[in-house]
N, C-alpha and C positions, 0 to 999 in steps of 0.2 A: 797270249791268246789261248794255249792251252787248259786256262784255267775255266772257259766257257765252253771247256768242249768235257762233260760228265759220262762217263761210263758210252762212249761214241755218241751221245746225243751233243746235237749243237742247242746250249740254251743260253747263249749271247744274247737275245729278245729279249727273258726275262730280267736278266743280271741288267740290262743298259735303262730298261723303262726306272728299275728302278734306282738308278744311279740318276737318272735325269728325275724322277721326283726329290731324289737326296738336293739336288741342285735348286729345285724350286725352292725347296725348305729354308734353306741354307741361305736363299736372295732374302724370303720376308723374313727370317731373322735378322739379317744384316739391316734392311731399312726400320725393325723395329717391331714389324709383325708378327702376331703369335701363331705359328699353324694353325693351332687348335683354333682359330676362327672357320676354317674352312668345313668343320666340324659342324654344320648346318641342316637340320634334318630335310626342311621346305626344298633346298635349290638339290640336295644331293638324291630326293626322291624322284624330283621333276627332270633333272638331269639324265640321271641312269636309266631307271624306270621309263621314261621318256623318250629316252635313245632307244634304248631294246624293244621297247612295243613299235616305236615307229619304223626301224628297222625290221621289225619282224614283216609289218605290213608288207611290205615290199618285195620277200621272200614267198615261194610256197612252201607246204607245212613236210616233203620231204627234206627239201634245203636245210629249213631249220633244224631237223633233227640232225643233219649229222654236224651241225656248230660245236658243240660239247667237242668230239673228235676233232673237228677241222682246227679248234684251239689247242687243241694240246699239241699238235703237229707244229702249230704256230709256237709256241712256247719253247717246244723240247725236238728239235725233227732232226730224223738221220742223217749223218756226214756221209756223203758221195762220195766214192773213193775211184775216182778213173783211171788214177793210177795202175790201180790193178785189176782192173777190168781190162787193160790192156794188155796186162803180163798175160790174163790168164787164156784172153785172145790170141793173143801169143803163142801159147800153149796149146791151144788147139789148132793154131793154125799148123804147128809142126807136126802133130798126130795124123791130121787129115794127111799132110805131105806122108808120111811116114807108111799109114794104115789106110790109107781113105777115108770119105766121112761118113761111113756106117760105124766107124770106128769112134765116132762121137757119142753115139748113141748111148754108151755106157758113163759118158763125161758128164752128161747134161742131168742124171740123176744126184750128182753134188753142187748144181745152182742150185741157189735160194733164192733168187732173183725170179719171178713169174714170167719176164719182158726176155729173160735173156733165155730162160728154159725152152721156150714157146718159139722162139726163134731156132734157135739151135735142133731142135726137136723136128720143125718144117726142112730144115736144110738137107738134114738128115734124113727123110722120108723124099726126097730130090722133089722137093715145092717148088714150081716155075718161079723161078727170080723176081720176075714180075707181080706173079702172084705173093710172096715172102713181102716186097717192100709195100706192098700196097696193104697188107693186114696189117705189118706193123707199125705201118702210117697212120691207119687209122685207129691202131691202140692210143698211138700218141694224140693225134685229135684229141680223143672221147678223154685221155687221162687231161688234158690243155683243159678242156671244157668245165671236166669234175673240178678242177683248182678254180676255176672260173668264178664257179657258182659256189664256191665253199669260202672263198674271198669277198664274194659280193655284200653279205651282211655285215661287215667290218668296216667294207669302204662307206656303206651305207650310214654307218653308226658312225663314221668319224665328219660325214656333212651334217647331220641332224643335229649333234652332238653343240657344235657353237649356238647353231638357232635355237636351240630350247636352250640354253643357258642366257640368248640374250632377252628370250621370252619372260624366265625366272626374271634376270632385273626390272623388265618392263614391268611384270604384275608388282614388284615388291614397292615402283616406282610410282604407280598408279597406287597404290596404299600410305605411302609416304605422303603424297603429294594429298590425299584425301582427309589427312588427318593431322594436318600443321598445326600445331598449337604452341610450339616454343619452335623461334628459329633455331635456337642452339643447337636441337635434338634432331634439326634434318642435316647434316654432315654425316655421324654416326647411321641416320638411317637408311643413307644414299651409298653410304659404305656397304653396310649389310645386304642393299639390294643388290649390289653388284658380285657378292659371293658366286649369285647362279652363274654371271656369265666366266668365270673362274674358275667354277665346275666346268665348262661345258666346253671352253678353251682346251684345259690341261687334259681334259678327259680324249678330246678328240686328238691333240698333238702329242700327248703322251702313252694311250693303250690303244684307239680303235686303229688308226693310221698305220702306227709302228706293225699292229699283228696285219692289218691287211697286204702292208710293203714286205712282211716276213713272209706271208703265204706265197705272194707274185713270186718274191725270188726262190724259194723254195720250189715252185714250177718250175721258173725256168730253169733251174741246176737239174731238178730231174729228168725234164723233155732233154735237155744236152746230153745227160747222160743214156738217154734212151737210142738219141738219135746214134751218138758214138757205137753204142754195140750193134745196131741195125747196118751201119756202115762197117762194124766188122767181119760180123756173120753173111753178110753179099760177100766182102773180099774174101770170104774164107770160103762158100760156095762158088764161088769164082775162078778156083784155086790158084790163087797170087800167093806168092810167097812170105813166109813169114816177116820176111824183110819189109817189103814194100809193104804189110799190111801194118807195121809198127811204125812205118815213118806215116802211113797218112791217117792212122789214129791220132799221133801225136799233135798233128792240128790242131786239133779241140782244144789242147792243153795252151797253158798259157808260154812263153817261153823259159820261165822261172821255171815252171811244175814240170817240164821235161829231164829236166836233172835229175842223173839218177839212174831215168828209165830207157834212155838213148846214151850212152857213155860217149858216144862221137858225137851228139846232136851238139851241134854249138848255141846259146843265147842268140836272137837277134836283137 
């Protein structure tokens, strides 16, 4: 798996889309079909084209601008490391023990993290508790909501995507049918109508689907990540010990991803 993971980006999306069209390829040549049929200008204009505008309908014209962006994230998007978000929770928590948490103050200017600076930064300025979870509540909201709508034209494009492929075979089918003159030559041109719906299958099961299911889970690994440091930054305004705040970060993890970071932590 390391080999999907390029310079810390995870691009597992685009490496599997197209390991799964290698697959398609690989079936119509075995029963005998040449790819290059699928090489069809009519069904690949109606298809795409087709998708995109009517997905775009469905969107407003901010949304769509940031698609360009919201696919690349989908393609190539940052690896999460909670790992050591928790060491470095960690780390602060024993300073604050040590110094207090004005003592942080000086800490929070080496995050690069926006979610965790911002937090850190409230704690530190003695933000009511109350008030701390409920801002960063609602970062998490508003960030839920941005994925929401940056995923929506993808989900959108992977329903559309079969119907107008099954549309393409209807018209080509409605031309077939218009134009019988040798029985022989309607096989071949029953064949050819069905390309559209072939575009509009692989297109929606193998690129709109795949990027919208990428975006979701790329949410939610970030809101997890988000919520993990909001639940550490309480426990470290809280002033709990660095102990107890490493054993109830460690929750989020999986039991496998604890090793390592707890040396007593047992698997369950």
């Amino acid at each position: 798996m390391k080999l999907l993971v390029f310079r810390g980006l995870d691009v597992t999306t685009p490496v599997a889309m197209v390991l799964a069209l290698v697959c398609v390829m690989i079936m119509m040549s075995i029963i005998g079909i040449s790819p290059l049929v699928l090489l069809a200008p009519g069904p690949m204009v109606l298809v795409l084209g087709g998708t995109i505008f009517a997905a775009s309908a469905g969107n407003v014209a901010s949304d769509l601008k940031k698609v360009p962006r919201t696919l690349r994230k989908a393609i190539a998007s940052e690896g999460h490391t909670p790992g050591a978000t928790i060491t470095r929770m960690v780390e602060l928590a024993r300073i604050a023990r040590r110094e207090g948490l004005l003592a942080l103050d000086r800490e929070s200017e080496g995050i690069d993290d926006p979610f965790f600076r911002k937090g850190l930064q409230m704690v530190v300025d003695g933000v009511d508790p109350e008030e701390v979870r409920a801002v960063l509540d609602s970062e998490i909201t508003s960030l839920r909501d941005r994925h929401r709508r940056g995923a929506k034209f993808f989900v959108d494009a992977g329903g559309f995507s079969p119907t107008l492929g099954i549309l393409g075979t209807v018209i080509g089918l409605v031309k077939v049918l218009a134009s019988i003159k040798d029985v022989n030559s309607v096989g071949p041109a029953v064949a050819a109508a069905f390309i559209a719906t072939l575009w509009g299958v692989a297109m929606a099961n193998l690129v709109w689907l795949p990027i919208a299911n990428k975006l979701l889970r790329v949410s939610e690994v970030e809101v997890a990540s988000m919520e993990l440091t909001m639940e550490g930054l309480l426990a470290i305004q809280a002033g709990s010990s660095p102990n107890r705040i490493e054993a109830r970060l460690l929750t989020f993890l999986a039991p496998k991803d604890r090793q390592g970071l707890a040396p007593g932590e047992q698997a369950a």
